[in-house]
C-alpha positions as a Markdown table, in Angstrom:
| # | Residue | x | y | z |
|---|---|---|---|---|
| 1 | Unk | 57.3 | 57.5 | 23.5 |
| 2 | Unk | 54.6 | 60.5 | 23.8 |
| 3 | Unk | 52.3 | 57.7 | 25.5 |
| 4 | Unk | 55.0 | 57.1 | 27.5 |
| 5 | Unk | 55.5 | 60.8 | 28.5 |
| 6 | Unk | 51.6 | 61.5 | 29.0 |
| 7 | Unk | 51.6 | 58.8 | 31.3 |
| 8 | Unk | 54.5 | 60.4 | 33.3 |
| 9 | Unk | 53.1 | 63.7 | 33.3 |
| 10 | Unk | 50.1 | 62.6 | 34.7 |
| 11 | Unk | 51.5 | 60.0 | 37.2 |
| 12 | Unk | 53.9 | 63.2 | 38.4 |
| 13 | Unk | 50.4 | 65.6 | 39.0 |
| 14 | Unk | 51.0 | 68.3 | 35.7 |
| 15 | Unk | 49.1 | 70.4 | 33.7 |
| 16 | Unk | 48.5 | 69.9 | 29.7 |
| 17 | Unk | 50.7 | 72.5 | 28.9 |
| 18 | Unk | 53.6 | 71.3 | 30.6 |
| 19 | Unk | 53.0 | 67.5 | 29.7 |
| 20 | Unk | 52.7 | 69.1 | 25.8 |
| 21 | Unk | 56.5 | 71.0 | 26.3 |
| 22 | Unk | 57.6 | 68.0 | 28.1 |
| 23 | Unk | 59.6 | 66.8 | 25.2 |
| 24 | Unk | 61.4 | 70.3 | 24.3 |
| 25 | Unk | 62.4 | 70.4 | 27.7 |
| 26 | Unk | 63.4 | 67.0 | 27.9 |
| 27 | Unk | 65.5 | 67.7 | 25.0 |
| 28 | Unk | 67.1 | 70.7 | 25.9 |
| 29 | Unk | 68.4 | 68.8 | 28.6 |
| 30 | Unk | 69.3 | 66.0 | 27.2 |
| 31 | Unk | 71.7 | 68.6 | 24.7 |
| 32 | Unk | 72.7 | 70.5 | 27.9 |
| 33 | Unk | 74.0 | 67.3 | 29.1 |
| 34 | Unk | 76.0 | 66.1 | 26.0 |
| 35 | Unk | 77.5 | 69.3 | 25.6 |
| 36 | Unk | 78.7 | 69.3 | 29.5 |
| 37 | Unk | 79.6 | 65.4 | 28.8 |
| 38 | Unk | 81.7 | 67.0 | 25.7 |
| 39 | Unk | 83.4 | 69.3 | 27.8 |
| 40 | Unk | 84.2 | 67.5 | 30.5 |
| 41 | Unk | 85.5 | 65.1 | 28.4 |
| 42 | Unk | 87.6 | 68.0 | 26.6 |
| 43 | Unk | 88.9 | 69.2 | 29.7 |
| 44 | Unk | 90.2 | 65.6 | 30.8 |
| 45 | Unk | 92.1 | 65.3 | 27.5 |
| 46 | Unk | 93.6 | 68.4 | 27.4 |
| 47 | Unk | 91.8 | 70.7 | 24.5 |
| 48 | Unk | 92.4 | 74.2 | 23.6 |
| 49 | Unk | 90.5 | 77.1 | 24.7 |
| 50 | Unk | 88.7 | 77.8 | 21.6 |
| 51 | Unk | 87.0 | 74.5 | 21.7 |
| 52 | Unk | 86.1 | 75.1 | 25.2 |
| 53 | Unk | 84.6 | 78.3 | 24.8 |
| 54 | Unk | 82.5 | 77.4 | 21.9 |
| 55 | Unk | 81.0 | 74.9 | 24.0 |
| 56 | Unk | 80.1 | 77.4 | 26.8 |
| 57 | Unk | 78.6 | 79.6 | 24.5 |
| 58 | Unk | 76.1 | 76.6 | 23.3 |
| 59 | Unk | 75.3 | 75.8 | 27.0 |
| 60 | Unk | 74.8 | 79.5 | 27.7 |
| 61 | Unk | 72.5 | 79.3 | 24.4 |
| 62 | Unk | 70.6 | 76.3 | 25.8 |
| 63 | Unk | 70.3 | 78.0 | 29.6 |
| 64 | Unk | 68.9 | 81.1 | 28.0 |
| 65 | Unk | 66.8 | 79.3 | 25.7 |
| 66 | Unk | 65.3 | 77.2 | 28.3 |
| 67 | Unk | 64.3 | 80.5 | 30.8 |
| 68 | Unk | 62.9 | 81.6 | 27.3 |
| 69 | Unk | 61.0 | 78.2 | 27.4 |
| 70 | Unk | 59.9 | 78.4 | 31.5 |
| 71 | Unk | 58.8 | 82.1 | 31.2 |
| 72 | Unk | 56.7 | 81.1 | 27.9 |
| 73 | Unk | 55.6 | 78.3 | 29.7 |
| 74 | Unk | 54.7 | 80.0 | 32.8 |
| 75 | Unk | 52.7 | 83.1 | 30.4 |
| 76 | Unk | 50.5 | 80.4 | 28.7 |
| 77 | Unk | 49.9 | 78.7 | 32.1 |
| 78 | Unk | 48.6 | 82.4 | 33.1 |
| 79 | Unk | 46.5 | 82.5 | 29.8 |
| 80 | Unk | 45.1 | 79.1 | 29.9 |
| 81 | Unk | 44.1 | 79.7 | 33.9 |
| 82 | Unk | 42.4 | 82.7 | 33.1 |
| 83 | Unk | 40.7 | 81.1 | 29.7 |
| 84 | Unk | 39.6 | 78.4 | 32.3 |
| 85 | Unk | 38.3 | 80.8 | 34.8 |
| 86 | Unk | 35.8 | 82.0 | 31.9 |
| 87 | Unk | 35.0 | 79.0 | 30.8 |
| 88 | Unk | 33.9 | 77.7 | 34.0 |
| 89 | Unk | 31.7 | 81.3 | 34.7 |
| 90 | Unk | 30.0 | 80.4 | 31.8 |
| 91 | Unk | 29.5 | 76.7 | 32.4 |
| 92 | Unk | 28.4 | 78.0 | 35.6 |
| 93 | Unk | 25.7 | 80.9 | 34.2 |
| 94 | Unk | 24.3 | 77.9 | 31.7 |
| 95 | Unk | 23.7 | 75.2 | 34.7 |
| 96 | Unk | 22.5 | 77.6 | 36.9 |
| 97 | Unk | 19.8 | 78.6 | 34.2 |
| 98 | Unk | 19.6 | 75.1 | 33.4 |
| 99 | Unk | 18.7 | 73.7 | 37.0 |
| 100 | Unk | 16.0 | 77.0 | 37.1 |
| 101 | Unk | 14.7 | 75.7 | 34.0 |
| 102 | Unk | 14.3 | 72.4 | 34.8 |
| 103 | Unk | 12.9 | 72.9 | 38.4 |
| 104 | Unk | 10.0 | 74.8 | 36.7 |
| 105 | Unk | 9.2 | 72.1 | 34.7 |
| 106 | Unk | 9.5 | 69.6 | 37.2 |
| 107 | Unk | 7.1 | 71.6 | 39.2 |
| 108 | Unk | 4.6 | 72.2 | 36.5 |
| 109 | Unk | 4.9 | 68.6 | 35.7 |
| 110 | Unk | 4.2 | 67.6 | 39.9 |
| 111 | Unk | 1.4 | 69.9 | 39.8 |
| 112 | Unk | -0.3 | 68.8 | 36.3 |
| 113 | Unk | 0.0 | 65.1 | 38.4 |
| 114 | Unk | -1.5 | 66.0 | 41.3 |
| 115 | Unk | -4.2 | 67.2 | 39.7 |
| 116 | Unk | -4.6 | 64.0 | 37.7 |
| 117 | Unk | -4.7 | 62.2 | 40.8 |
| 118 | Unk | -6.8 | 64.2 | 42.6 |
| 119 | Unk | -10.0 | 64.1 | 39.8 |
| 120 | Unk | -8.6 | 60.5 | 39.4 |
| 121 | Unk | -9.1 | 59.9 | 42.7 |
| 122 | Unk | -12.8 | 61.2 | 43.2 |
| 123 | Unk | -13.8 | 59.1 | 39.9 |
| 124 | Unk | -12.8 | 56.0 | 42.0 |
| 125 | Unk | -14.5 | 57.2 | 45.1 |
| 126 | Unk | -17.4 | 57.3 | 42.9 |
| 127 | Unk | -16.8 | 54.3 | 40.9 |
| 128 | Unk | -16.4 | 52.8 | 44.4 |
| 129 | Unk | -20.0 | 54.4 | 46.4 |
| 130 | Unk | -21.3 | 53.1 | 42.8 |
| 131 | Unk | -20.2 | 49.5 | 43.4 |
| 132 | Unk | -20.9 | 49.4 | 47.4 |
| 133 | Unk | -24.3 | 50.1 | 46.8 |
| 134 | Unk | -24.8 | 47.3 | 44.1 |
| 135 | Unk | -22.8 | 45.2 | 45.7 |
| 136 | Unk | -25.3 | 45.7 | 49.0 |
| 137 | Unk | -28.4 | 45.5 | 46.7 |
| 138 | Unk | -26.8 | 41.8 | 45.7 |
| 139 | Unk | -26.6 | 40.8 | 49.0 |
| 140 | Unk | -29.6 | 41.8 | 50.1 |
| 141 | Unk | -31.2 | 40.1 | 47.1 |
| 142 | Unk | -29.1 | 36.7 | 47.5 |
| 143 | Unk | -29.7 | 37.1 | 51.7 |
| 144 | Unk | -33.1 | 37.1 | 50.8 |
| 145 | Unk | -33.0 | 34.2 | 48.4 |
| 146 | Unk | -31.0 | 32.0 | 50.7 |
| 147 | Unk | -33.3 | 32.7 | 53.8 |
| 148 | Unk | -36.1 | 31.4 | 51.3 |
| 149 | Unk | -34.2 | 28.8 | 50.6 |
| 150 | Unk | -33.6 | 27.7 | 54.2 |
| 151 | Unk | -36.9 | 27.9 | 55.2 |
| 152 | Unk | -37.6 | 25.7 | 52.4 |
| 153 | Unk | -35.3 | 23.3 | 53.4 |
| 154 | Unk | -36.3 | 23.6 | 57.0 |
| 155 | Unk | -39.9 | 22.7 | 56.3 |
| 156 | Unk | -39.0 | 19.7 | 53.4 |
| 157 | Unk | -36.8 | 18.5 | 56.6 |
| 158 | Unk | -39.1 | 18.7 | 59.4 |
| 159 | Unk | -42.0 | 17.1 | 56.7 |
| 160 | Unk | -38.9 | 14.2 | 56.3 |
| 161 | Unk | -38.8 | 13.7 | 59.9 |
| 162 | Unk | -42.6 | 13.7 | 60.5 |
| 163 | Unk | -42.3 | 10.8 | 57.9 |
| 164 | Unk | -39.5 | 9.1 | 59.2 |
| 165 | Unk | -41.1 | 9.3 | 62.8 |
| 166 | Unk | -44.4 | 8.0 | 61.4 |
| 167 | Unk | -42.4 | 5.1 | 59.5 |
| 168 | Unk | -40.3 | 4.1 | 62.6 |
| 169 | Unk | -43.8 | 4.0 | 64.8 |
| 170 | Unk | -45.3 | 1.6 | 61.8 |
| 171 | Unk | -41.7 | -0.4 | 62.2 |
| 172 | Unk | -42.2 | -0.2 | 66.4 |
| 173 | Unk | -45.7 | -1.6 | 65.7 |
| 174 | Unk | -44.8 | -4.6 | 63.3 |
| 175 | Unk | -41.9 | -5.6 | 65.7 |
| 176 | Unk | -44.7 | -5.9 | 68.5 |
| 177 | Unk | -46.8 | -7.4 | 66.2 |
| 178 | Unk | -44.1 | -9.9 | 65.3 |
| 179 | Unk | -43.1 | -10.5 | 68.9 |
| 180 | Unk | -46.5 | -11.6 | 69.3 |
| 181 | Unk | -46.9 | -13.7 | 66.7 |
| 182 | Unk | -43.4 | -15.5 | 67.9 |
| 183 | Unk | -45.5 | -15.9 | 71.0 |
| 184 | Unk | -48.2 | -17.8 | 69.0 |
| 185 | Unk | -46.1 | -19.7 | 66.7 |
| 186 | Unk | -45.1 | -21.7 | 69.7 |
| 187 | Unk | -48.9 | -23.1 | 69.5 |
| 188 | Unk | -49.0 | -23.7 | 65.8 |
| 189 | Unk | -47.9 | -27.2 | 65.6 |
| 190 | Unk | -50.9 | -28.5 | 68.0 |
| 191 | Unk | -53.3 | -26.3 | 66.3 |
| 192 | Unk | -52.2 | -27.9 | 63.0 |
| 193 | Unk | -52.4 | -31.7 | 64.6 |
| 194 | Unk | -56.0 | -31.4 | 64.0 |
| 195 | Unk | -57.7 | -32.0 | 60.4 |
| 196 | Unk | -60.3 | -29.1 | 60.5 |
| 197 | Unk | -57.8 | -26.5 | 62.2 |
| 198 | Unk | -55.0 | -27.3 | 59.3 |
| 199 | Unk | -58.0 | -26.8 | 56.8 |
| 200 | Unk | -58.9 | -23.4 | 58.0 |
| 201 | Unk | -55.2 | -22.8 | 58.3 |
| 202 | Unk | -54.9 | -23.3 | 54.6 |
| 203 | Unk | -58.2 | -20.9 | 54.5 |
| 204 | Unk | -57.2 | -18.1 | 56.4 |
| 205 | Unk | -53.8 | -18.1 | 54.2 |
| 206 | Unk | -55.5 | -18.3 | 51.0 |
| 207 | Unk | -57.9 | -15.5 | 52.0 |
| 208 | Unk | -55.1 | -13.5 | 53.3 |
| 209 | Unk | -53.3 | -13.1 | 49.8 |
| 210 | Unk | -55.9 | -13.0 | 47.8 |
| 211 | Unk | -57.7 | -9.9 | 49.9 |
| 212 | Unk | -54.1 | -8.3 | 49.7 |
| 213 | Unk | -53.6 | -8.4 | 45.6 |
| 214 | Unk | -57.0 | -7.8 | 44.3 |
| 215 | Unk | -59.5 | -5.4 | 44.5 |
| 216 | Unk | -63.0 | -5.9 | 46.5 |
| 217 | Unk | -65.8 | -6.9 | 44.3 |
| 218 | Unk | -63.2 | -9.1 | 41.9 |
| 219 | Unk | -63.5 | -12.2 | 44.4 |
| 220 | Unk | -66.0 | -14.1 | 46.4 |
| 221 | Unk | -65.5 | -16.7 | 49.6 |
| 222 | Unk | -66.7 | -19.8 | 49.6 |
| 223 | Unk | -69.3 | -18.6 | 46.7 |
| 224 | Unk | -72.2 | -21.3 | 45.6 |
| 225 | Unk | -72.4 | -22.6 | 42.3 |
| 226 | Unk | -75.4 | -24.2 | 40.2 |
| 227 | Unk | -74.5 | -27.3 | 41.4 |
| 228 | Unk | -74.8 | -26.5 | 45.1 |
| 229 | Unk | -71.3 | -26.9 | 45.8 |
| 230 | Unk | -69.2 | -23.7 | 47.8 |
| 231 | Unk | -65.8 | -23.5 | 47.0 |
| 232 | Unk | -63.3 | -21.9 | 49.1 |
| 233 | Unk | -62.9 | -18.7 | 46.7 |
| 234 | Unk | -64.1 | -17.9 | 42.8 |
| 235 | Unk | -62.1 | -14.9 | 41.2 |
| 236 | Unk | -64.4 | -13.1 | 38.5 |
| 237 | Unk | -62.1 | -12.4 | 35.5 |
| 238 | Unk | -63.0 | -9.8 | 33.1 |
| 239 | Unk | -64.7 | -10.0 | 29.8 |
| 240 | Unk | -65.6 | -13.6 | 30.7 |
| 241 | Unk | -68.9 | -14.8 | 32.7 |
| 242 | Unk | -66.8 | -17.9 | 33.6 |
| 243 | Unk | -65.0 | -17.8 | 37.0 |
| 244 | Unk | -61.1 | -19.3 | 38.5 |
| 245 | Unk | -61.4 | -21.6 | 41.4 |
| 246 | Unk | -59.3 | -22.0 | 44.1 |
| 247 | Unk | -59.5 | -24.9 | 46.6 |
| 248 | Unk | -57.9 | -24.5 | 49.6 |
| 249 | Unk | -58.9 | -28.0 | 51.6 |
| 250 | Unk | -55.4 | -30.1 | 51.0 |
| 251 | Unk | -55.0 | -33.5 | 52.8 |
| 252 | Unk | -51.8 | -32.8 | 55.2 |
| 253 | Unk | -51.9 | -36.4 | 56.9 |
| 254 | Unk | -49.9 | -38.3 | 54.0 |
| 255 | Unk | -47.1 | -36.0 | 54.3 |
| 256 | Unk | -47.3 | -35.7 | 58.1 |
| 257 | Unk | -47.0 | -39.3 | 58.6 |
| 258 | Unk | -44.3 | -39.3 | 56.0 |
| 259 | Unk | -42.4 | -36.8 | 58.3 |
| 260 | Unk | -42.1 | -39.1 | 61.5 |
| 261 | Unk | -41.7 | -41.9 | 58.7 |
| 262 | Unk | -38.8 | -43.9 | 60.7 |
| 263 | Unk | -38.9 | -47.5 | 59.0 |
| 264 | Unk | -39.4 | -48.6 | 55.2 |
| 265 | Unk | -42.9 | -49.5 | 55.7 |
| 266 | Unk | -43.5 | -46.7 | 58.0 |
| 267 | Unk | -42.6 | -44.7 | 54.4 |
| 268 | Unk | -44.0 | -47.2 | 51.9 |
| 269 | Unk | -47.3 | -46.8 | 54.1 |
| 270 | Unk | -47.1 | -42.9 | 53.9 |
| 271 | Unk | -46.2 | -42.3 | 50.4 |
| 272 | Unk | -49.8 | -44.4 | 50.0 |
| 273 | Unk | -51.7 | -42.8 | 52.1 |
| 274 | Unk | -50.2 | -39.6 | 50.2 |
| 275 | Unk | -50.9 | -40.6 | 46.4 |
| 276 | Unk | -54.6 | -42.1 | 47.9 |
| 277 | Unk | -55.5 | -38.8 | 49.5 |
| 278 | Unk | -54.3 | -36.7 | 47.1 |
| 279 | Unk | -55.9 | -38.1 | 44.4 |
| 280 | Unk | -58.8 | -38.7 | 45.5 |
| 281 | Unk | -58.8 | -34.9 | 46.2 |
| 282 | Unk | -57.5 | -33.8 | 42.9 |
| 283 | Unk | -61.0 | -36.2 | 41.4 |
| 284 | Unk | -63.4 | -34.6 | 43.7 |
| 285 | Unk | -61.9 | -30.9 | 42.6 |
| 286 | Unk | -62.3 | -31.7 | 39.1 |
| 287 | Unk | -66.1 | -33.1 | 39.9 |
| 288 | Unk | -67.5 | -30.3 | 41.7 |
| 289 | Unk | -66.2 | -27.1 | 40.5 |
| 290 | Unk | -65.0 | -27.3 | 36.9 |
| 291 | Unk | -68.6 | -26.2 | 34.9 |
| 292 | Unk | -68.6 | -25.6 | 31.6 |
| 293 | Unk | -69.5 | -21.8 | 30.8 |
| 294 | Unk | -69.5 | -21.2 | 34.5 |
| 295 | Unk | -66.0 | -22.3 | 36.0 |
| 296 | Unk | -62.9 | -21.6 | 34.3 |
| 297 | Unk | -61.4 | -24.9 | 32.5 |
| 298 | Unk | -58.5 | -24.9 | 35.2 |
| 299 | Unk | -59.1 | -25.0 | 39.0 |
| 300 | Unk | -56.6 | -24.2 | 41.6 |
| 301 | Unk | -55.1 | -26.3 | 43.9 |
| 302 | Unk | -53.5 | -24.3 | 47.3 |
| 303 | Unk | -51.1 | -26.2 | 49.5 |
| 304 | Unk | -50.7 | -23.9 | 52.5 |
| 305 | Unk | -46.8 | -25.1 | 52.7 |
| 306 | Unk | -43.1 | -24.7 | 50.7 |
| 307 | Unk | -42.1 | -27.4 | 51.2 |
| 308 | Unk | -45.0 | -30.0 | 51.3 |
| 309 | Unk | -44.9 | -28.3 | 47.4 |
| 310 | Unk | -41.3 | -29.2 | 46.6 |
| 311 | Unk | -41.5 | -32.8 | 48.1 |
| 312 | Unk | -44.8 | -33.1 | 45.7 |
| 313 | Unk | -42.8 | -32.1 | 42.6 |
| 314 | Unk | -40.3 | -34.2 | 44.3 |
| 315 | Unk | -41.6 | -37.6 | 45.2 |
| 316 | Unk | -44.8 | -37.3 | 43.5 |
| 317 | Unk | -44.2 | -36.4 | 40.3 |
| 318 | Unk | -47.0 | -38.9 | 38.8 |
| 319 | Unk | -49.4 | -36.8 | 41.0 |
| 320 | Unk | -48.8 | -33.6 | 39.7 |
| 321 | Unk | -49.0 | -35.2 | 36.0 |
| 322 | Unk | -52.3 | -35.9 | 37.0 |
| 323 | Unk | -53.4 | -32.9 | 38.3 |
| 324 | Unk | -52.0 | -31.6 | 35.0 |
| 325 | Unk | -54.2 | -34.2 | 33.4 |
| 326 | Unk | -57.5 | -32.9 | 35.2 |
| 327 | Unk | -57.0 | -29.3 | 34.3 |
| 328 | Unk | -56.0 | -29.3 | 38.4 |
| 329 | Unk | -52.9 | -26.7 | 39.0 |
| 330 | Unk | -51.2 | -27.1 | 42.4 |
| 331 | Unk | -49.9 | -23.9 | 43.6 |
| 332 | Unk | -47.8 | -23.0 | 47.0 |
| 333 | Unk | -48.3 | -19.5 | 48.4 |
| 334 | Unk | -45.6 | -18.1 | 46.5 |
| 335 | Unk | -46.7 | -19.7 | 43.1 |
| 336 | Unk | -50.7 | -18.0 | 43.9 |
| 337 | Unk | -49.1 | -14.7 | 45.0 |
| 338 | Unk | -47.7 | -14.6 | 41.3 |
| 339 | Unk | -50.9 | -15.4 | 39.7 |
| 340 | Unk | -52.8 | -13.0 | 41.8 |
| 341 | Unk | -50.8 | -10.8 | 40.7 |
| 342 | Unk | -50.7 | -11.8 | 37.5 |
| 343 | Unk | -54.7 | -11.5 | 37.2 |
| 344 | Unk | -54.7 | -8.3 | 39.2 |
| 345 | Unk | -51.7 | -7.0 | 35.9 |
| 346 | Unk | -54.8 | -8.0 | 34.0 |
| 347 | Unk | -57.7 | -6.7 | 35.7 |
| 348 | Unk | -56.0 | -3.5 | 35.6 |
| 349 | Unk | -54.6 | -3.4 | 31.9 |
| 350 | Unk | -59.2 | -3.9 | 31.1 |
| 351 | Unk | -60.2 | -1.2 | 33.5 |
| 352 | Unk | -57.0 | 1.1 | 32.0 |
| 353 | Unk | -58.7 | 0.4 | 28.4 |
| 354 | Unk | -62.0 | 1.1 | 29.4 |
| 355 | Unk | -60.7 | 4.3 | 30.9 |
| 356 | Unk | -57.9 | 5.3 | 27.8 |
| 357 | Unk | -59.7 | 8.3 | 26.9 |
| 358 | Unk | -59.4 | 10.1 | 30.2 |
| 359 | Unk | -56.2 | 8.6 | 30.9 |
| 360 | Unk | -55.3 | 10.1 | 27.4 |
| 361 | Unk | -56.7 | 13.5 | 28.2 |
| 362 | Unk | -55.0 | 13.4 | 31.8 |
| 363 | Unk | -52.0 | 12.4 | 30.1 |
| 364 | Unk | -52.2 | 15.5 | 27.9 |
| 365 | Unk | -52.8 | 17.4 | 30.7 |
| 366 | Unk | -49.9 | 16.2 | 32.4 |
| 367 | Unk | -47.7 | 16.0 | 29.5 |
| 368 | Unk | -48.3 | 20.3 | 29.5 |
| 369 | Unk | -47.5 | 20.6 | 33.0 |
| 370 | Unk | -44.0 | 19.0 | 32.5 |
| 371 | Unk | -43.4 | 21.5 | 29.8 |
| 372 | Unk | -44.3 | 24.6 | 31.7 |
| 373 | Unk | -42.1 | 23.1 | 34.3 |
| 374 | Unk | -39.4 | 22.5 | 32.2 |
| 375 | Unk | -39.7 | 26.3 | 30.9 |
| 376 | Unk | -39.5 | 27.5 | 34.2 |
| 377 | Unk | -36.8 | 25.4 | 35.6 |
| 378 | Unk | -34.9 | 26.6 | 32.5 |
| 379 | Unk | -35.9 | 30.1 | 33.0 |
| 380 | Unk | -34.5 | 29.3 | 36.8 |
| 381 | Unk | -31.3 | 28.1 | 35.4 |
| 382 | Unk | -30.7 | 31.1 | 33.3 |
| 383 | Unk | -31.6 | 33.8 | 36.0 |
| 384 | Unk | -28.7 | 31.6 | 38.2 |
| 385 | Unk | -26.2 | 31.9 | 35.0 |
| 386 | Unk | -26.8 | 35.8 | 34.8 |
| 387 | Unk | -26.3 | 36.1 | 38.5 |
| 388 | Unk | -23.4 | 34.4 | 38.6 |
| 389 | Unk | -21.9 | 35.9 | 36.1 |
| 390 | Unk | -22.5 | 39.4 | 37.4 |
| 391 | Unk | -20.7 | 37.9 | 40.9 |
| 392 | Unk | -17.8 | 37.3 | 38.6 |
| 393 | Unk | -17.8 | 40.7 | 36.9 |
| 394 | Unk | -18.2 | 42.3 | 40.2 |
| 395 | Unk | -15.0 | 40.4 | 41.3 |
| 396 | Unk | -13.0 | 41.5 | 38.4 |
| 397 | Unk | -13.8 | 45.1 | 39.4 |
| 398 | Unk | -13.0 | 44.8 | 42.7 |
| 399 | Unk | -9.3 | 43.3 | 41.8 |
| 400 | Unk | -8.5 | 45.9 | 39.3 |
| 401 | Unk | -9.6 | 48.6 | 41.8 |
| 402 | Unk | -7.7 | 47.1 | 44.3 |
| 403 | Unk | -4.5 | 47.2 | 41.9 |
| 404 | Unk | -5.1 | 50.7 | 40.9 |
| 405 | Unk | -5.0 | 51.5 | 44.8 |
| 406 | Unk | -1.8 | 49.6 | 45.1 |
| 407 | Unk | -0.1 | 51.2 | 42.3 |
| 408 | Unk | -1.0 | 55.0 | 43.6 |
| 409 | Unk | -0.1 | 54.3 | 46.8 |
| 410 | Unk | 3.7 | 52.9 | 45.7 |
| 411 | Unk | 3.7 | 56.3 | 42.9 |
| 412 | Unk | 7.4 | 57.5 | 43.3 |
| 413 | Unk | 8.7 | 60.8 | 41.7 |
| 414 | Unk | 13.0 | 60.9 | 41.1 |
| 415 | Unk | 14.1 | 64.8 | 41.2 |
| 416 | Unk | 17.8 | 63.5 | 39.7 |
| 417 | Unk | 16.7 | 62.8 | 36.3 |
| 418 | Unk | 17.1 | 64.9 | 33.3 |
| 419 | Unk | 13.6 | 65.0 | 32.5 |
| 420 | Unk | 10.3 | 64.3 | 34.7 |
| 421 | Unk | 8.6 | 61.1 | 33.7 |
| 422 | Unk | 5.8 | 61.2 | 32.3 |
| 423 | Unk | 2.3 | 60.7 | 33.9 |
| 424 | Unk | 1.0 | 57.3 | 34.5 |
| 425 | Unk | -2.1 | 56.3 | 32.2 |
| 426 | Unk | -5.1 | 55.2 | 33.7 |
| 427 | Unk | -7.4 | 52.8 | 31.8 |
| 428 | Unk | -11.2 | 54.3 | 31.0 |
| 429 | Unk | -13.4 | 51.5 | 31.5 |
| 430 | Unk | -13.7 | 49.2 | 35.2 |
């Protein structure tokens, strides 16, 4: 019911006091009516004048009691108005005093941050000169260093392409040389048709690898031995008096007629003339240059042509069994390039034993020079780790500076707040 009434009061714009007498009132008139619904009700049914009276006198009792209420009422209104009006002159004096209080301090507090700022400031115009002028001594240094570095490369470059020029000029020269030999191959087959050309053919190939595997002064052409007889080449091995043969004179007729063989007896009659000549080649080889103590005990036997070799092994198996027989090794120009070479593997691996102590020295020698260079190229590698790493430092710097400048230059200050906030910290170190 008072929740009721408050609610009332309020909704209908009154004052505390009246909402708090609300309820007297309320009830005083709520008497005030029963008593006039009383008499009116006396009147209607005839009462006497006694009754009548009495009830006059209470509603005169009520009216007086409620001026006694309103003039009360309107005495504490006066009381409470004027309490109010002191109450708010003080609540005045104390926020007045308040607001001067608090504007001192907020300016005490602006000025204290202004100053922070300021010497803040010069340390990171310092901090900053500071870093500009290491920052240009690293570039100058790494400008330097790169310009080194390009002129380097520049000159490894133009020494590639003075290579590469002199290479391609070799190239131009063997494609001219090849162009003219395709111009002479086109005369090989009639210089071949005749017995002595195709010999010195065989010759001249012979000659040709063994002068491009071995050294000078390791072989001899057409050398003589005790027994008069010349052959076509003698290859002094080492640690032995007793020299290799090589006979380059290998009857082509056989397998030439064999070639334009085009009946069964045209064959028969070539593979004859084949095992005959060859043979009889193989004995004479066997005969004139294998000496005891001064020939090796195997001779070779050059065949200037592939494939003359393979139809040998072919079709003539017997006479390479007897070649094998009479220490006689047939070779093709691929099967003497590997046994020059193979002899030349040898000749070396003698002179490199003669010569092991200054190889060893040398090789001492050299073993010191790739240590030094492996000190300095790790002495290289570190001086490149500590400069990059001060790149990176010098980055981190330059981000938290440039954060630092970002956060000043957003610095806000409220004046609403009850208190000023306090100053923003700034970290020591870079």
């Amino acid at each position: 019911m008072l929740d009721a009434l408050n609610r009332l009061g309020s909704d209908l714009g009154l004052d505390p006091i009246m909402i708090a007498w609300l309820p007297a009132v309320l009830g005083l008139l709520a008497g005030i009516l029963l008593i006039g619904l009383m008499a009116l009700g006396f009147r209607r049914r005839g009462g006497d004048a006694k009754t009548q009276q009495a009830l006059e006198t209470q509603l005169a009792e009520i009216k007086g009691r409620l001026s006694a209420m309103a003039e009360m009422t309107a005495q504490r209104q006066v009381e409470q108005a004027r309490g109010l009006d002191d109450k708010l002159e003080h609540v005045e004096r104390h926020l007045t005093q308040t607001l001067d209080s608090f504007s001192h301090r907020v300016a005490d507090r602006l000025g204290e941050t202004h100053r922070q700022a300021a010497d803040t400031t010069a340390g990171l115009n310092e901090r900053m000169d500071a870093l500009s002028r290491h920052l240009a001594q690293n570039l100058d240094t790494l400008t330097e260093r790169v310009g080194d570095n390009l002129t380097e490369a520049g000159r490894r470059t133009s020494d590639t392409l003075s290579n590469l020029n002199e290479r391609l000029a070799l190239i131009d020269d063997a494609r001219q040389s090849l162009a003219a030999l395709s111009t002479e191959v086109v005369s090989l087959q009639s210089v071949l048709s005749n017995k002595q050309a195709r010999g010195a053919f065989g010759q001249v190939r012979m000659e040709t690898i063994i002068r491009d595997a071995l050294p000078a002064g390791v072989y001899e052409f057409q050398a003589t031995l005790s027994n008069g007889k010349r052959p076509d080449c003698l290859i002094r091995l080492p640690n032995t008096p007793a020299g290799l043969v090589i006979d380059s004179k290998f009857p082509l007729e056989g397998f030439e007629a064999l070639r334009v063989a085009r009946t069964t007896e045209e064959t028969k009659s070539a593979h004859h003339a084949v095992r005959e000549a060859v043979g009889r080649h193989v004995d004479e080889i066997a005969e004139k240059y294998l000496i005891a103590g001064e020939t090796q005990d195997t001779a070779l036997m050059f065949v200037p042509s592939e494939s003359i070799y393979g139809d040998l092994h072919e079709r003539f198996s017997d006479l390479v069994q007897k070649a094998h027989r009479a220490r006689i090794v047939i070779v093709a120009p691929n099967i003497l390039m590997l046994a020059v070479q193979t002899m030349q593997a040898v000749i070396k691996d003698v002179k490199m034993r003669d010569q092991a102590g200054i190889i060893q020295r040398e090789v001492g020698l050299l073993l010191g020079d790739v240590g030094r260079l492996a000190e300095r190229v790790t002495e290289l590698e570190r001086h490149f780790g500590l400069s990059a790493k001060a790149l990176e430092k010098l980055s981190a710097s330059a981000e938290k500076i440039s954060r630092r400048g970002q956060r000043l230059g957003s610095l806000e200050f409220n004046e609403n707040i009850d208190e000023a906030p306090p100053p923003p910290r700034l970290a020591s170190g870079t």
